[in-house]
MARMIMAR-891114 format. One record per residue (C-alpha): residue number from 1; z, x, y. Coordinates in Angstrom, 2 decimals. Layout:
{i->NUM; w->Z; u->X; v->Y}
...
***
This chain:
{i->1; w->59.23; u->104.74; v->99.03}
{i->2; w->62.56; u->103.42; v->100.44}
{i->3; w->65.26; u->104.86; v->98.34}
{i->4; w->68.38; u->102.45; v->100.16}
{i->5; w->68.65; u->99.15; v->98.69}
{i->6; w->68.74; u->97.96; v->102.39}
{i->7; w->65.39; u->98.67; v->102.26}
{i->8; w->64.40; u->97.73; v->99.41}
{i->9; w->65.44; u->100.20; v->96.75}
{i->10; w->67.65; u->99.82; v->93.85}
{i->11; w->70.97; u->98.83; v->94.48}
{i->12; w->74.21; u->101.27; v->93.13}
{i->13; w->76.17; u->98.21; v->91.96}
{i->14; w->75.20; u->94.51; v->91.07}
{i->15; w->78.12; u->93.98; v->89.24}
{i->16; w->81.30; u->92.43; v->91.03}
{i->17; w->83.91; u->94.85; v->91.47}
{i->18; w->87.72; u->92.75; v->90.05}
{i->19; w->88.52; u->89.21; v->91.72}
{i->20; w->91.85; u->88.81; v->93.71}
{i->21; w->93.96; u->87.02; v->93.03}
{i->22; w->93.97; u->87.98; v->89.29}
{i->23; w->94.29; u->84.35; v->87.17}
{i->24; w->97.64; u->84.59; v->85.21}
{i->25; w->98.94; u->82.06; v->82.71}
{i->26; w->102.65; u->83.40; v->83.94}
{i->27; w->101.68; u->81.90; v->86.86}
{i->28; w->101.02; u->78.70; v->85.31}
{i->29; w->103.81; u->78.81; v->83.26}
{i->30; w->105.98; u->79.19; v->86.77}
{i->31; w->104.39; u->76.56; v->88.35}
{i->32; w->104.70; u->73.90; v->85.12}
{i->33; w->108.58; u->74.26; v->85.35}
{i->34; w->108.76; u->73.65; v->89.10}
{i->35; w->106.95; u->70.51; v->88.31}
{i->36; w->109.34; u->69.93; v->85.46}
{i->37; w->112.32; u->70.57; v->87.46}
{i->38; w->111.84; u->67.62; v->89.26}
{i->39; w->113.34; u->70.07; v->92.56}
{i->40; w->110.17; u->71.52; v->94.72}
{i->41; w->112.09; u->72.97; v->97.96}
{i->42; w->115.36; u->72.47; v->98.76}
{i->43; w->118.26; u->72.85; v->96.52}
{i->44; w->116.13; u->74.49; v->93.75}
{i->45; w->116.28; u->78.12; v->92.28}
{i->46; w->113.59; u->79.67; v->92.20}
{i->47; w->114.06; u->80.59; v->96.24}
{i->48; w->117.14; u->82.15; v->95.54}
{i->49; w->116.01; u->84.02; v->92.64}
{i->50; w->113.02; u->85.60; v->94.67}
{i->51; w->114.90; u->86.26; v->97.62}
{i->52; w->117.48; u->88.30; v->95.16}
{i->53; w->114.60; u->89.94; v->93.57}
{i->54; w->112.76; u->91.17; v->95.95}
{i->55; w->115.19; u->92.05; v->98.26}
{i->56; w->116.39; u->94.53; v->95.25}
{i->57; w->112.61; u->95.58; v->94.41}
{i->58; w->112.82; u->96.58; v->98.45}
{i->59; w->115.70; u->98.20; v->98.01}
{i->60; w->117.90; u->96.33; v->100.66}
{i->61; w->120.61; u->93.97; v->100.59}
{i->62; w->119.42; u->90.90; v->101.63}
{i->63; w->115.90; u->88.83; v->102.10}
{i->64; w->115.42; u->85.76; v->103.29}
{i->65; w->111.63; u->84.18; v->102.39}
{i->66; w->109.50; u->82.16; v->104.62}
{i->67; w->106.52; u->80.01; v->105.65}
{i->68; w->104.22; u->83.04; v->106.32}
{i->69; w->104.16; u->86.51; v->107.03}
{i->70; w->103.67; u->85.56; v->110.95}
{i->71; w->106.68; u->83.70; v->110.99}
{i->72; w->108.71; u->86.30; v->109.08}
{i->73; w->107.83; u->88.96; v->112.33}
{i->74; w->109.01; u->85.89; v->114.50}
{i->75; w->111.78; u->85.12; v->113.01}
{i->76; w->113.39; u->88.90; v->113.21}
{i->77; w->112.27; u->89.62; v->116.89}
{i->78; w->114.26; u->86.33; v->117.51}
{i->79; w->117.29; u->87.62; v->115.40}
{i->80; w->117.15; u->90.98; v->117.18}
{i->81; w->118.03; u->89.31; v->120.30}
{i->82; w->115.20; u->89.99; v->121.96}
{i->83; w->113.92; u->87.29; v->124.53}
{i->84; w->112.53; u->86.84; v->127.97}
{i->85; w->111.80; u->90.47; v->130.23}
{i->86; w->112.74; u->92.29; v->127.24}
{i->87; w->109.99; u->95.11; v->125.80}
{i->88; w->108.49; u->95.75; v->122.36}
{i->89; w->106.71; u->98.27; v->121.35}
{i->90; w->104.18; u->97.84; v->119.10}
{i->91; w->100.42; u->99.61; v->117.93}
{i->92; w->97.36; u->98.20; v->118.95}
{i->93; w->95.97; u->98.70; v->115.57}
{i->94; w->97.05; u->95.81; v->113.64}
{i->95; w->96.87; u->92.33; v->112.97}
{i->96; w->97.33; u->89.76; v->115.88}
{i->97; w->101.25; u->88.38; v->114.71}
{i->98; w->102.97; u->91.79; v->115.19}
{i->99; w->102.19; u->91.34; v->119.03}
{i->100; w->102.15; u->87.58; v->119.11}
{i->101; w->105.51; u->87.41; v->117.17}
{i->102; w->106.82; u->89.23; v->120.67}
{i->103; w->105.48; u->87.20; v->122.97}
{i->104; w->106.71; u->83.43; v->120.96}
{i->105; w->110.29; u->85.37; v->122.24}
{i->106; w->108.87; u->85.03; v->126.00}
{i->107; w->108.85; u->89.16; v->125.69}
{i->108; w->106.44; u->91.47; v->126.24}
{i->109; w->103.92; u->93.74; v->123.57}
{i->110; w->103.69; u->97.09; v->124.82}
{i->111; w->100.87; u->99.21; v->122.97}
{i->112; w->102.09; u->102.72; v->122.19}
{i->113; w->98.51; u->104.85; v->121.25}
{i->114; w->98.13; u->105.82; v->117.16}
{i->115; w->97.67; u->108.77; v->115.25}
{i->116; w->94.03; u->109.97; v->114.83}
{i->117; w->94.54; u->110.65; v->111.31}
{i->118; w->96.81; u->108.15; v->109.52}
{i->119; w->96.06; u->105.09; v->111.95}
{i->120; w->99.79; u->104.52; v->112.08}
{i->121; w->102.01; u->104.20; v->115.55}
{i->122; w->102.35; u->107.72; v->116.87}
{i->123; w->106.00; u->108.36; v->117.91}
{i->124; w->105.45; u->110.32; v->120.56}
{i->125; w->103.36; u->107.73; v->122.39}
{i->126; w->106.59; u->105.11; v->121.70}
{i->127; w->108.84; u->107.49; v->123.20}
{i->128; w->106.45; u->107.91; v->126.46}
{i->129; w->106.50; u->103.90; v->126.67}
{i->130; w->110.04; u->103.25; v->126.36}
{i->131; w->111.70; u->101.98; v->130.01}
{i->132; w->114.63; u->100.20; v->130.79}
{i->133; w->113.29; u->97.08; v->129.29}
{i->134; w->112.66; u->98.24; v->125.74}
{i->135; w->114.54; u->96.52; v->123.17}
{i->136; w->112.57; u->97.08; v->120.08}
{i->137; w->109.93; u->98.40; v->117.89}
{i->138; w->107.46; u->97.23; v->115.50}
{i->139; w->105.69; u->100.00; v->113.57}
{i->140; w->102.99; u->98.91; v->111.24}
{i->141; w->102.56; u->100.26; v->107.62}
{i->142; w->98.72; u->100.18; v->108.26}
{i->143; w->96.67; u->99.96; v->105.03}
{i->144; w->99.93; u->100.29; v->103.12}
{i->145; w->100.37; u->103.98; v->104.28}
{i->146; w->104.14; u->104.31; v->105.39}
{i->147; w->104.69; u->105.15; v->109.41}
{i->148; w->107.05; u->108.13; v->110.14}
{i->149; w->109.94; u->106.09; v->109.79}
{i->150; w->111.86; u->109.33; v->110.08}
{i->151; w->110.72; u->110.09; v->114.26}
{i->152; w->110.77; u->106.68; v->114.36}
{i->153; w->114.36; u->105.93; v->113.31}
{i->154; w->115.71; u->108.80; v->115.61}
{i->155; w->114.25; u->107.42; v->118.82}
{i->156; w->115.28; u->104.01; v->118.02}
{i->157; w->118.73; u->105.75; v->117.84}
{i->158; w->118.55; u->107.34; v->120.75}
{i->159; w->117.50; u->104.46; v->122.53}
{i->160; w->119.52; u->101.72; v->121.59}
{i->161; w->116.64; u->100.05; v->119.89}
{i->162; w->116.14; u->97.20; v->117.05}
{i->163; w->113.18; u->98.46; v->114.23}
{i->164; w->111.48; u->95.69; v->112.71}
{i->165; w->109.05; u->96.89; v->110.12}
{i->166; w->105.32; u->95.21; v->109.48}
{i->167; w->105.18; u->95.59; v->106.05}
{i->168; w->102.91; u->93.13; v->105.70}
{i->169; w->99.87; u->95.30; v->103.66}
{i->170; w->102.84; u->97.55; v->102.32}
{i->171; w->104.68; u->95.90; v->99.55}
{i->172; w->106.19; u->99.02; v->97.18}
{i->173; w->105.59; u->101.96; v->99.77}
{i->174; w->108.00; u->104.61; v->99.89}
{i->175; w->108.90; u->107.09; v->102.76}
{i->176; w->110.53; u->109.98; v->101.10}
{i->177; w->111.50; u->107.76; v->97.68}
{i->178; w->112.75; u->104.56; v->99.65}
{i->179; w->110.76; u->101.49; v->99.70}
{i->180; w->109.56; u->100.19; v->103.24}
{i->181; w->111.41; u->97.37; v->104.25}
{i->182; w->114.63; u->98.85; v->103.96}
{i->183; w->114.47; u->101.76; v->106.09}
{i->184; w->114.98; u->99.90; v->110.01}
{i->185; w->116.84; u->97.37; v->110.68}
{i->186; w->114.93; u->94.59; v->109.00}
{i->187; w->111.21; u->94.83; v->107.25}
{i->188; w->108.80; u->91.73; v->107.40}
{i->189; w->106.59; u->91.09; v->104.10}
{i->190; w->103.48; u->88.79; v->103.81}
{i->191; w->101.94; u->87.03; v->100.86}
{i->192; w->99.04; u->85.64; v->102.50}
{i->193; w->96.06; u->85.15; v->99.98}
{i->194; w->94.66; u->89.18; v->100.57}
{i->195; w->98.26; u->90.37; v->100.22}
{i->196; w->98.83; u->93.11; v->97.12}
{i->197; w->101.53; u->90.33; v->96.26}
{i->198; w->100.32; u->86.55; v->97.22}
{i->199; w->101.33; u->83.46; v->97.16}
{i->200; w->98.41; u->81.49; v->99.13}
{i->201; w->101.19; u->81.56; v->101.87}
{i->202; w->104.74; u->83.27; v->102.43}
{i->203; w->106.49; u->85.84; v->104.23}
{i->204; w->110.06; u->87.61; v->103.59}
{i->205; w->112.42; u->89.51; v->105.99}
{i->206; w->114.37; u->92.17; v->104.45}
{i->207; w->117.52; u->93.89; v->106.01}
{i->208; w->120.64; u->96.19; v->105.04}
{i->209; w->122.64; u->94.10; v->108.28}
{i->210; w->124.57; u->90.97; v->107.14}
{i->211; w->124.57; u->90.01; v->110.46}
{i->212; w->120.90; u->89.94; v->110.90}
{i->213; w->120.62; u->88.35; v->107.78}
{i->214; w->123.26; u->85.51; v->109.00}
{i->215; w->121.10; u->84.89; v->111.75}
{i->216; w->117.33; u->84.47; v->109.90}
{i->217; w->118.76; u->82.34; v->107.58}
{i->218; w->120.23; u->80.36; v->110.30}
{i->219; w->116.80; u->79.93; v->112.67}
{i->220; w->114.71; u->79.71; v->109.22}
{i->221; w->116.36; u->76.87; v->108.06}
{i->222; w->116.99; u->74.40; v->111.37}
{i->223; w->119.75; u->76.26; v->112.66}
{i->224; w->122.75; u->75.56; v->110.02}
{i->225; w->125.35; u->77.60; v->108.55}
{i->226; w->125.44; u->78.49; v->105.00}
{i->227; w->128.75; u->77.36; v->105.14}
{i->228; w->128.30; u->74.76; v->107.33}
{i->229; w->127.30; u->70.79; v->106.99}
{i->230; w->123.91; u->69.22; v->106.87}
{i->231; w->123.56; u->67.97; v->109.88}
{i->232; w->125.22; u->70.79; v->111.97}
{i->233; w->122.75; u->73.30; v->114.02}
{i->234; w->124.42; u->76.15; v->115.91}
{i->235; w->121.37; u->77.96; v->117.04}
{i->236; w->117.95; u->76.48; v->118.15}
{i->237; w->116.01; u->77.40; v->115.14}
{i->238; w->113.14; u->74.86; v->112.72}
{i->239; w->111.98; u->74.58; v->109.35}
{i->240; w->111.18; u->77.69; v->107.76}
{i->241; w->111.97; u->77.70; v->104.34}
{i->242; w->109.50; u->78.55; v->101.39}
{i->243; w->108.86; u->76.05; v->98.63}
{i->244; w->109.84; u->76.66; v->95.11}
{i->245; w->106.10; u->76.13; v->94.62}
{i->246; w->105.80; u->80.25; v->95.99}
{i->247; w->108.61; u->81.37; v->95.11}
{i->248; w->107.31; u->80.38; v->91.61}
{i->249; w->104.31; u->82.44; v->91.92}
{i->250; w->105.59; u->85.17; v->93.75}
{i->251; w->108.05; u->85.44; v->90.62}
{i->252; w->105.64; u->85.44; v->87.87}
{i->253; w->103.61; u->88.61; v->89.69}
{i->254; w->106.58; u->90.50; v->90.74}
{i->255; w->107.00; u->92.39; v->87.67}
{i->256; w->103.17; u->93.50; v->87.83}
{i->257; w->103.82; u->94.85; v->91.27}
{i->258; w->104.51; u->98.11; v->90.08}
{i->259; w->101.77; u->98.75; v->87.45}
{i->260; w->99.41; u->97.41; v->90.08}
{i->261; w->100.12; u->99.81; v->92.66}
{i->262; w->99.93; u->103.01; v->90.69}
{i->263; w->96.22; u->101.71; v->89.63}
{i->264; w->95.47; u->101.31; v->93.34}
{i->265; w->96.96; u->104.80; v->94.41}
{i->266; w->95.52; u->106.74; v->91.27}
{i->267; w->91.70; u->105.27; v->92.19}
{i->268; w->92.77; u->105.57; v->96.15}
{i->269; w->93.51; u->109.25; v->95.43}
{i->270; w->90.11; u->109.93; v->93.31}
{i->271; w->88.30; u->108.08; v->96.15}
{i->272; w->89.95; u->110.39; v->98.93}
{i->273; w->90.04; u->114.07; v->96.68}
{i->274; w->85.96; u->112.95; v->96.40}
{i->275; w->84.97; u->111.50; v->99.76}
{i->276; w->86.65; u->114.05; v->101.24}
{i->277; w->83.70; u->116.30; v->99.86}
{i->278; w->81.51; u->114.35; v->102.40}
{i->279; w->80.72; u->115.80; v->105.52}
{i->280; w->81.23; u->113.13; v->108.18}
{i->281; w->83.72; u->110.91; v->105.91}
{i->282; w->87.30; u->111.53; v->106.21}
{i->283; w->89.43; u->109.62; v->104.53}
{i->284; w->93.11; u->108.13; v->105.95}
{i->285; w->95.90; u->110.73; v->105.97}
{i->286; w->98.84; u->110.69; v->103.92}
{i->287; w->101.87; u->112.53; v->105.36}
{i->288; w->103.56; u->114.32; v->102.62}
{i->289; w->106.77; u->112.09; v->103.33}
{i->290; w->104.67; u->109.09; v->101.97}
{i->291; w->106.23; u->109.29; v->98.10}
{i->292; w->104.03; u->106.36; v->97.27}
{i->293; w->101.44; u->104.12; v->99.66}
{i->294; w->100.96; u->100.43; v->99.03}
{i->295; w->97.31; u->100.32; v->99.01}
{i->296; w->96.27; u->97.33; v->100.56}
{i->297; w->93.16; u->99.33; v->101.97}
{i->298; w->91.58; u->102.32; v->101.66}
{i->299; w->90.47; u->103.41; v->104.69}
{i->300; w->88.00; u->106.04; v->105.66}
{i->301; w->86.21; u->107.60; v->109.07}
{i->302; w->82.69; u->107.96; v->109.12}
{i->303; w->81.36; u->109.83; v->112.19}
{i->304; w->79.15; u->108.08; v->113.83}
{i->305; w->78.07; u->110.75; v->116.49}
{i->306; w->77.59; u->113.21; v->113.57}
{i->307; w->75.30; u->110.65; v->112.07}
{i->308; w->74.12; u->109.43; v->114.98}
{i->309; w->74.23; u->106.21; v->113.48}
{i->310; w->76.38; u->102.92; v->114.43}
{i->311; w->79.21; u->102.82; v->111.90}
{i->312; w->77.97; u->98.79; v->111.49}
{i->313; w->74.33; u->100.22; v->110.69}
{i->314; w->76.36; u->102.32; v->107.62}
{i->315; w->78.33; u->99.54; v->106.64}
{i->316; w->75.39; u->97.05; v->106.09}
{i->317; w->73.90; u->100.19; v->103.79}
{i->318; w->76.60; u->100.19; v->101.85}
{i->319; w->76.96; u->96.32; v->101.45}
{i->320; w->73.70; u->96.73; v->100.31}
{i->321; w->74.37; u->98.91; v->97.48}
{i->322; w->77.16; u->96.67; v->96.33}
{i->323; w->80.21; u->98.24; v->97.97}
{i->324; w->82.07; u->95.17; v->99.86}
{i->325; w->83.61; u->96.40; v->103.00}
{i->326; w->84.50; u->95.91; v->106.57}
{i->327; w->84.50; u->97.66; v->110.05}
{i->328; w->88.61; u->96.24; v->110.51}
{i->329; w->90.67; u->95.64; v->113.88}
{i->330; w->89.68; u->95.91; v->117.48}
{i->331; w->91.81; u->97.58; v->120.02}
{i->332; w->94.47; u->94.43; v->119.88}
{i->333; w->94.88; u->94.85; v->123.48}
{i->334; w->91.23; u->93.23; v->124.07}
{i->335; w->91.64; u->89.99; v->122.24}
{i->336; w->91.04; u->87.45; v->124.66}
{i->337; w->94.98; u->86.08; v->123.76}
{i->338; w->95.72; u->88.69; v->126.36}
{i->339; w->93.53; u->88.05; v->128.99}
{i->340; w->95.39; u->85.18; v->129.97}
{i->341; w->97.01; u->84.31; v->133.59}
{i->342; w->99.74; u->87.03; v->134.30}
{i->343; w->100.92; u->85.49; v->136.88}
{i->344; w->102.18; u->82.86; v->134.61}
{i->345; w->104.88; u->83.10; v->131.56}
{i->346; w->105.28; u->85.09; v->129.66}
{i->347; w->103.16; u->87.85; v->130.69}
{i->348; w->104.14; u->87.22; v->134.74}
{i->349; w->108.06; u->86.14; v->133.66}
{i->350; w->110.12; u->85.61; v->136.78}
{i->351; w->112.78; u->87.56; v->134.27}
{i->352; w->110.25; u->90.26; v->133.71}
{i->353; w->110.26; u->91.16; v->137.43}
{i->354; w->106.42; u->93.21; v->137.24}
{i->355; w->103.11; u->91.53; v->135.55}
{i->356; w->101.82; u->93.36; v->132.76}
{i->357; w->97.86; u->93.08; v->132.91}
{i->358; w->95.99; u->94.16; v->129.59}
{i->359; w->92.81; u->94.61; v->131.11}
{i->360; w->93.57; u->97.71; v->132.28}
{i->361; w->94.99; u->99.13; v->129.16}
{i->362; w->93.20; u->101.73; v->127.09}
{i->363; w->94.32; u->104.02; v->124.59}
{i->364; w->92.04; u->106.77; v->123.67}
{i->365; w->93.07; u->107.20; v->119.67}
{i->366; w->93.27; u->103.62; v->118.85}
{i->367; w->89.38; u->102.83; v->120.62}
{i->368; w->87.85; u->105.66; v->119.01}
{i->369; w->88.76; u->104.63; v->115.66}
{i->370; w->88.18; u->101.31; v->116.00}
{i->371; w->84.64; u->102.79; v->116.37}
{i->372; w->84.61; u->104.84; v->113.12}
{i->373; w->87.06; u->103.32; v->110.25}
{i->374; w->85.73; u->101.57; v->107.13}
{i->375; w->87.84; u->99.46; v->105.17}
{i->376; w->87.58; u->98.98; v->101.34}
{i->377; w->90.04; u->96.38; v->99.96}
{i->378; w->92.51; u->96.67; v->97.85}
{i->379; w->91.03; u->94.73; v->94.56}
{i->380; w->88.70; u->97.20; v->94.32}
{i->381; w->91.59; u->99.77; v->93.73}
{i->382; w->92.26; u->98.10; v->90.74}
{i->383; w->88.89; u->98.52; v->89.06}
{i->384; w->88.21; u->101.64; v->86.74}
{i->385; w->87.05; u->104.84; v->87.34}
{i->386; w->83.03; u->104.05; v->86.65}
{i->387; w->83.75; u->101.53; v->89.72}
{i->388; w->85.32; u->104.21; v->91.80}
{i->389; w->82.08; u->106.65; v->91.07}
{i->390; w->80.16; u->103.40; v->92.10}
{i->391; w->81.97; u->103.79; v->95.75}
{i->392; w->81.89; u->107.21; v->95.73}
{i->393; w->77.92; u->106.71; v->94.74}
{i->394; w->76.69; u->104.25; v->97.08}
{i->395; w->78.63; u->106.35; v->100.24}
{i->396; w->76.99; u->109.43; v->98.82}
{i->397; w->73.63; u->107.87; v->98.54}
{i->398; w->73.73; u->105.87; v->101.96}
{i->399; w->74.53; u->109.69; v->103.36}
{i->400; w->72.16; u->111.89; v->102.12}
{i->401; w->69.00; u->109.15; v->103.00}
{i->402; w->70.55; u->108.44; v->106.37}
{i->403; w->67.46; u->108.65; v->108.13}
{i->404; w->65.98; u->106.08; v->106.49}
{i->405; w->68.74; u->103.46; v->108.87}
{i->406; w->67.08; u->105.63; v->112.26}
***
């Protein structure tokens, strides 16, 4: 008798692990004095108030919120200086907007390899891709696990070069007891629906520089001067600017931030101390710099030649038993975005002088865990510790009657 509820058997879980996002009456409470206000963008305070507050929750001077987290990544490449024939280096494990971001500046996404273990940008392959067209960097907080921000930092020094973090899944990570986000030159939040902190939409870009800051305001909102009048645009810039509609929301959860995220690491750190125990599951590396990880995902390897089983074959087991997960990013490289002309901007820029053709990119690290990595997301961190055993259960179980997917 089938024992794998793929087969037939009796599920580990029916129950549904915690919605996201959690229903809040704060939230309505938020949103009822927008209304009341009469103000719903422009000219109102609850903007300001978020922009204040989470640029001190970060840890850095300044924030300035926006449309999306897409736009925030756009928005700092663009205030960076960076434009047409200038490099970026970013990983090819991420979402599409840290590379896309690069190339809405007419520049060009260079893929630096990852680290086998934490998934994040390895340093040493940035430092191998740097030429004389290199102008920036983008790590990526992957999963909410912090980059080495430290290796990082000291090539961007050496190099001249601007460090935009993707903090995107990494709201309240800390690299050696500072908060991401403040630690290069400007950090780039989301608070897309999935984010640990959402707002349906919204995006922020954090950053120490008063300069930098100057400039994102000024491209976010049309091109104007704080100081300046209405109808006066010094730099070629659009509209931007969050409602007071987010901001409201984004207020109301902000406070919970904190609580929330030491549920998600204490069940993150169960998970990994019992997985672990699995031969053939390896759970995502933290570097002992990483003081606290965001926890947007919880991320795993299962070895598929061990197995010899596809990882997709495993996953449908385990959705099965009850466990929602997913099989994450390709290699970004082979999205179809970059199989376009290079003969023709920006990709084949007359100001780029050489063609940069994406076909013929491939990164060993980054393709071989795109093959292996499971993804649990982050609501499920915030469940108990019966729902945890539940995970740790159904991978246990899927393991140990393997043969029954041959």
């Amino acid at each position: 008798m089938a024992k794998l509820a793929i087969n037939g058997g009796t599920p580990v879980r029916t129950k549904p692990f915690p919605g996201w996002p959690l229903k809040d009456e704060a939230v309505l409470q938020a949103l009822k004095e927008v209304w009341e206000s009469g103000v719903w963008g422009i000219g109102g305070d609850k903007v300001p108030e978020f922009e204040r507050e989470f640029a001190r929750y970060v840890g850095a001077q300044y924030g300035v919120a926006v449309t999306s987290g897409t736009v925030a990544l756009q928005l700092a490449v663009r205030a960076a200086g960076i434009g047409a024939g200038d490099e970026v280096i970013v990983p090819p494990y991420t979402f599409i907007a840290t590379a896309s971001s690069v190339i809405a500046a007419n520049a060009i996404p260079v893929f630096a390899d990852i680290d086998p273990d934490t998934f994040n940008i390895d340093p040493s392959s940035i430092e191998a891709a740097i030429t004389e067209r290199t102008k920036g960097v983008i790590p990526v907080h992957i999963g909410g696990c912090p980059a080495d921000m430290d290796a990082i930092n000291e090539i961007a020094r050496k190099h001249g070069l601007t460090v935009i973090e993707d903090c995107a899944q990494a709201h309240g990570a800390e690299w050696k007891g500072e908060r991401v986000g403040s630690i290069g030159d400007m950090g780039c939040f989301s608070f897309q629906s999935s984010k640990n902190l959402p707002a349906g939409e919204g995006g922020m870009i954090t950053t120490n520089d008063k300069k930098l800051e100057e400039k994102v305001w000024s491209i976010h909102n049309c091109g104007r001067r704080k100081e300046g009048a209405w109808y006066e645009h010094n730099l070629m810039g659009g509209n931007y600017r969050m409602t007071e509609w987010q901001a409201a929301v984004l207020l109301a959860q902000l406070p919970k931030l904190d609580e929330q995220t030491e549920i998600r690491n204490r069940n993150s750190l169960y998970l990994a101390e019992k997985l672990s125990q699995i031969e053939g599951i390896k759970p995502q590396k933290r570097d002992e710099r990483v003081t606290r990880h965001g926890c947007h995902l919880f991320i795993f390897k299962f070895d598929s030649e061990l197995f010899n089983l596809p990882r997709e074959r495993f996953i449908a087991a385990l959705r099965a038993e009850g466990i929602p997960c997913s099989s994450g990013y390709n290699p970004l490289y082979r999205e179809r975005m970059f199989q376009s002309d290079i003969r023709r901007c920006p990709l084949g820029c007359p100001y780029y002088g050489k063609e940069m053709d994406y076909s013929k990119i491939y990164l060993p690290v980054v393709e071989k865990v795109c093959r292996d990595v499971i993804w649990i997301f982050q609501s499920l961190l915030l469940g108990s510790k019966e729902d945890m055993d539940d995970i740790i259960g159904a991978v246990e179980k899927v393991v140990d009657n393997i043969d029954e997917l041959k």
